[in-house]
C-alpha positions, 0 to 999 in steps of 0.5 A: 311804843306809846305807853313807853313814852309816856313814861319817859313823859312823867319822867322828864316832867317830874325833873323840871320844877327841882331844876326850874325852881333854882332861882341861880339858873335864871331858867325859870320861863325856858323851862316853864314853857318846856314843860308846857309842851310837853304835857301837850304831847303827853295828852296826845299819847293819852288820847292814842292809848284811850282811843285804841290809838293809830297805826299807820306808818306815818303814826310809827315814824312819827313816834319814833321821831318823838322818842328821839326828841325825848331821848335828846330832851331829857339828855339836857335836863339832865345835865342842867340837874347835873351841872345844879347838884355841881354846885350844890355841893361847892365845886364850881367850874366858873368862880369868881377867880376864873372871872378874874383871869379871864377879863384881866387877860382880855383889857389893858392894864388897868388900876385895881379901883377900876378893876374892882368895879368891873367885877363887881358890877358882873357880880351884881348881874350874875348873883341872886340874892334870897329874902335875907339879902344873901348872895346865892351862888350864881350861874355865869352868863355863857352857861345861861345862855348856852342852855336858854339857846338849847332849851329854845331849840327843843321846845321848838323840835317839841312844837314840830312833833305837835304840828306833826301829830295834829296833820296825821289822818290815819285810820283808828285801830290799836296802836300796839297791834293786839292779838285777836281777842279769844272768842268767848267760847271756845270748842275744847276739841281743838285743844285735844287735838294736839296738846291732849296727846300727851296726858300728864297723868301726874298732873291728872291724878293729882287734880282728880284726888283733890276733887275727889274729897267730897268732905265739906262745903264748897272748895275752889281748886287753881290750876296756875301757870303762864299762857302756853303752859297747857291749864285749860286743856289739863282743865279739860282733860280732869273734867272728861276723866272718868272718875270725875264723871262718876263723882259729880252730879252735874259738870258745867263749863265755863270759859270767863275770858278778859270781858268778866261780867258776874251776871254774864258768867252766872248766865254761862253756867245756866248755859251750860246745864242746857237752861236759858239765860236770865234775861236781867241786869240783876244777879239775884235772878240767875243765883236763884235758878242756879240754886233751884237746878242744881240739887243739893249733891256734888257738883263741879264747875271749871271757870276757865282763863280768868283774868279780872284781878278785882277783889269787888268782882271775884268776891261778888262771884264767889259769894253768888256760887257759895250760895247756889252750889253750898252743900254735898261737897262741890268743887269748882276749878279755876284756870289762871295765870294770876296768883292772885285771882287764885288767893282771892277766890281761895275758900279753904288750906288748899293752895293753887296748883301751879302747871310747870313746864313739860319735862324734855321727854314729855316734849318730845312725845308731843313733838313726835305725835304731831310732827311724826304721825301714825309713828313714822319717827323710826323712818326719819332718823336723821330727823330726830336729832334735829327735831329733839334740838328744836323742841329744847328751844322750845322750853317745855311749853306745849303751845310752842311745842305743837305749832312748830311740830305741825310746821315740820310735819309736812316736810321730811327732807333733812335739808329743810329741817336743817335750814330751819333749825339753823334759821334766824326763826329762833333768833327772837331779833328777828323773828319775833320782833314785828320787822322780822319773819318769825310770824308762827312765833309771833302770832301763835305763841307771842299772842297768848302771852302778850294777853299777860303784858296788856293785863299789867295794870299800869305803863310803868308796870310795863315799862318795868317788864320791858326792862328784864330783857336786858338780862340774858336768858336762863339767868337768875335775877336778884330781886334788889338788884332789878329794883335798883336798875328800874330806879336808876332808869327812872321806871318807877312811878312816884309813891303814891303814899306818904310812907312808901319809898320807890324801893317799896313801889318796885317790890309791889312791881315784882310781886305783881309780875310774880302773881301774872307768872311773868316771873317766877320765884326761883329761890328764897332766903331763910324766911321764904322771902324771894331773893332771885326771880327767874323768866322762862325764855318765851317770856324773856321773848316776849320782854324783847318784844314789847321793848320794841327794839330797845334792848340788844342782848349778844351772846358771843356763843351765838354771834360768830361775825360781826354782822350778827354784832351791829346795831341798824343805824334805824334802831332804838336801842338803848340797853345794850347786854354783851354775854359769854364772852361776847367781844363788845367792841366788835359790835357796831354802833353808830355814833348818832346812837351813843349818846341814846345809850342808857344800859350797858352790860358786859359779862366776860369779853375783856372789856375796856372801861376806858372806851366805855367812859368814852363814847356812852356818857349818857349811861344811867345803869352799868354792869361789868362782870370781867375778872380781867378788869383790876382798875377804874379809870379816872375818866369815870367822871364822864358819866355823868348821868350815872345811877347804878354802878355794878363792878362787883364781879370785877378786881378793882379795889380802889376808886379814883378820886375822880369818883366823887364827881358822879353826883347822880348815882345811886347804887 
């Protein structure tokens, strides 16, 4: 949570100077000190994130209390920039004329000379004047002093949270729970225990036939996919193959890990021909008792789970193994889920490898031999039903498939599989989510995944991920549209180039994500542009899951009652998605909570925009996909925080005047 407000922190800062520099407001000092405290707390969290942070129950209440300080405060200096762009564009709520009226309803009769100088004299306390002696358009005094007296209450909730934080004692240890680290090594056994059973001979004899040209000098091969998809134990299952076993001299193994070092990877190798490591700081000394062991025949080398994305270290690595395995055609083969890091260790045409998925027979092959031992399926076959339905849940991932086939397999009563099949353990609301019960999805399959998440290079990149869950799964993303939303809701971090727009800063983001395969690029234009990403469904899991309870998605073919469409009077949501014909207005939102509201997405469920306009004025981003809907209320003018209006897949045709007034949005 940490990382998600400090950018709801970059956010509100980067508002304050347009709305504190508008010398109509009078605001100046409010704001000034607002903006103080707040970059007071912001170094907090930096601290929390560069100490590996706190967690204890007071550090989570104490967050969520923030976000919520954060959520209100940047509410209002949203509608201080609202109520600045009003009257920027000339349509003013309190003029002179409304002046006017009201003094003239309040004293007696009075003559015009007199009248004039009373207003005058208000006049010359509300107006502003610039260099020129020009009379700038003014503020009155209600609505100054209504926002001084609203800024002072937050800058004193803010003080709070500061005196809080500073009382706290708890023990040191990762705020965001990581997943044990993998250990350096890794016995490769274990991964033939279970996912091995099943050989992906065409992944196999194609892997085996690209090593197998022994023209030219050093080649790097890239198996690619996202964690679970089965890379390493396809690396290994190439490297034990009995035609590579005859075509290569020397077979050495690595496993590289997040912790890349070039020396300690050069040392690996050594290790791995049964040599001492070279005990230097020094590479030279390694690369050169590498050229001296390793002849100059073929020879293969696997570097497995490679995770570094910095062009210095990969192009150091690389220019060390060209020297000392150059010549006699040697190949070595990378595992990674980075598209990147195989362009970048890339020596010749041939492209990565990119792992899908198992086919649905191949996952029930895995799921059998686990989950039904020494072929006992034919005894059980009530059980096979259930268990084909489970492993289409599972979505091809070998990693998802073993750990609930080795769940199931000491249970043979059908009512238990039934029970578990039909269990909130697939609901990922409650089973992946840390307040939920679901810790084999958790820590067995969320735990490799989330490697990719904390590998993203910046919160905002995260914060960006995070934001996909809003969408249903099993559903195309259009790439303009993703970026058009995380503008809207304020994701994207300012450009750091001159020449560069958010729209170029939110492409970069994608690719990003594209090259970790936490998208994939599912379909493309013409030119070969990706006009569309998709997410696999474990990773729109794990998008739900870092979003910490920011998202709600409802599917109304799975949400039979209205128990299953309420929102806990304790959760954070803010992005609300209602799919197939989910009926939105069954869900159940406590009040307290709808002004937090910031995303709402209806597909389907005959929804009423008027009810929408009503009660979620604080939306910046709204979809509508209902055929049903012909008009736009005239109330549209409420949300008035509004960034991204989607009501292409609706049959409005017309737009009410009141329209105009959404002076925020965007698209």
């Amino acid at each position: 949570m940490a990382e998600t407000l400090i950018v709801l922190f970059s956010g509100i800062l980067s508002k304050i100077p347009p709305i504190s520099d508008d010398r109509r407001l009078g605001l100046h000092k409010e704001l000034e000190k607002m903006a103080t405290m707040l970059l007071k707390l912001q170094a907090v969290l930096f601290d929390l994130q560069s100490s590996d942070g706190y967690h204890s129950s007071q550090t989570e209440l104490w967050l969520k209390m923030l976000q919520q300080i954060l959520s209100d405060t940047e509410t209002l200096v949203d509608e201080i920039a609202y109520e600045v762009l009003r009257r920027k564009f000339g349509i003013r709520k309190f003029g002179i004329r409304n002046w006017g009226d009201k003094v003239s309803g309040f004293v007696a009769p009075i003559s015009p000379l007199v009248f004039s100088s009373i207003i005058e004299c208000l006049r010359q306390q509300s107006e502003i004047h610039d260099s020129d002696n020009k009379v700038l358009s003014f503020f009155p005094f209600s609505y100054r002093g209504k926002m001084a007296r609203m800024i002072k209450n937050t800058i004193l909730s803010l003080e709070v949270a500061y005196e809080e934080f500073s009382g706290i004692r708890a023990t040191r240890v990762d705020l965001m729970s990581r997943p044990t680290q993998l250990e350096e090594t890794r016995s490769m056994a274990s991964f033939l225990d279970d996912q091995a059973i099943v050989r992906r001979e065409n992944d196999i004899s194609v892997l085996t036939s690209m090593l197998d040209d022994s023209v030219g000098d050093l080649e790097v091969i890239s198996i690619v996919g996202m964690g679970g998809v089965g890379k390493t134990t396809l690396a290994w299952l190439v490297y034990g193959h009995p035609r590579v076993e005859y075509c290569f001299y020397k077979r050495m193994w690595v496993h590289v890990s997040e912790k890349f070092e070039v020396n300690r990877v050069l040392n690996d190798i050594l290790q791995s021909l049964g040599e001492a490591r070279v005990e230097t700081t020094s590479k030279e000394s390694p690369v050169s008792r590498l050229r001296e062991i390793i002849p100059r025949r073929r020879s293969f080398l696997v570097l497995d789970d490679v995770w570094t994305e910095s062009e210095e270290k990969l192009y150091e690595l690389k220019s060390c193994l060209l020297y000392a395995m150059s010549g006699g055609g040697s190949k070595i083969l990378i595992t990674t889920r980075s598209h990147r890091v195989a362009a970048m260790m890339r020596t010749s045409h041939v492209c990565p490898y990119v792992l899908q998925p198992l086919p649905e027979d191949l996952s029930w092959e895995l799921f059998e031999k686990i989950a039904f031992r020494h072929g006992s399926a034919g005894k059980y076959p009530e059980l096979v039903d259930i268990g084909r339905r489970m492993v289409k849940k599972c979505g091809g991932l070998p990693l998802a498939i073993t750990k609930i086939a080795g769940w199931m397999y000491p249970q043979k009563d059908q009512s238990e599989w039934s029970r578990i099949e039909e269990s909130e353990i697939w609901n990922f609301r409650s089973a992946g989510h840390p307040y939920g019960n679901g810790s084999w999805y958790k820590n067995g399959v969320l735990s490799v995944l989330l490697l990719s998440y904390y590998n993203l290079p910046s919160p905002w990149l995260k914060k960006c991920f995070a934001c996909c869950s809003i969408f249903p799964k099993d559903t195309l993303i259009e790439k303009e549209k993703l970026k058009q939303i995380w503008m809207a809701l304020g994701l994207i971090s300012s450009p750091n180039e001159k020449n560069l727009t958010l729209e170029d800063v939110g492409s970069s983001y994608i690719n990003i994500l594209l090259q970790s395969s936490l998208l994939q690029d599912t379909r493309e234009d013409d030119y070969d542009n990706i006009t569309h990403c998709g997410m696999h469904n474990i990773v729109h899991d794990l998008s739900l899951y870092v979003s910490h309870n920011f998202s709600s998605v409802f599917d109304g073919l799975e949400s039979n009652s209205t128990a299953d469409m309420s929102i806990n009077d304790d959760a954070e949501a803010v992005h609300l998605s209602f799919n197939n014909s989910a009926t939105w207005t069954m869900c159940k939102i406590p009040d307290r909570r709808l002004n937090n509201l910031r995303t709402f997405c209806v597909v389907g469920g005959c929804v009423d925009l008027e009810d929408v306009f009503t009660n979620f004025t604080g939306l910046r981003v709204l979809i509508v996909e209902d055929h049903a809907v012909k008009n736009l209320p005239k109330t549209v003018d409420r949300l008035k925080h509004l960034r991204y209006l989607d009501i292409s897949r609706t049959r409005i045709r017309f737009l009410p005047q009141s329209f105009t007034k959404l002076y925020n949005l965007q698209t």
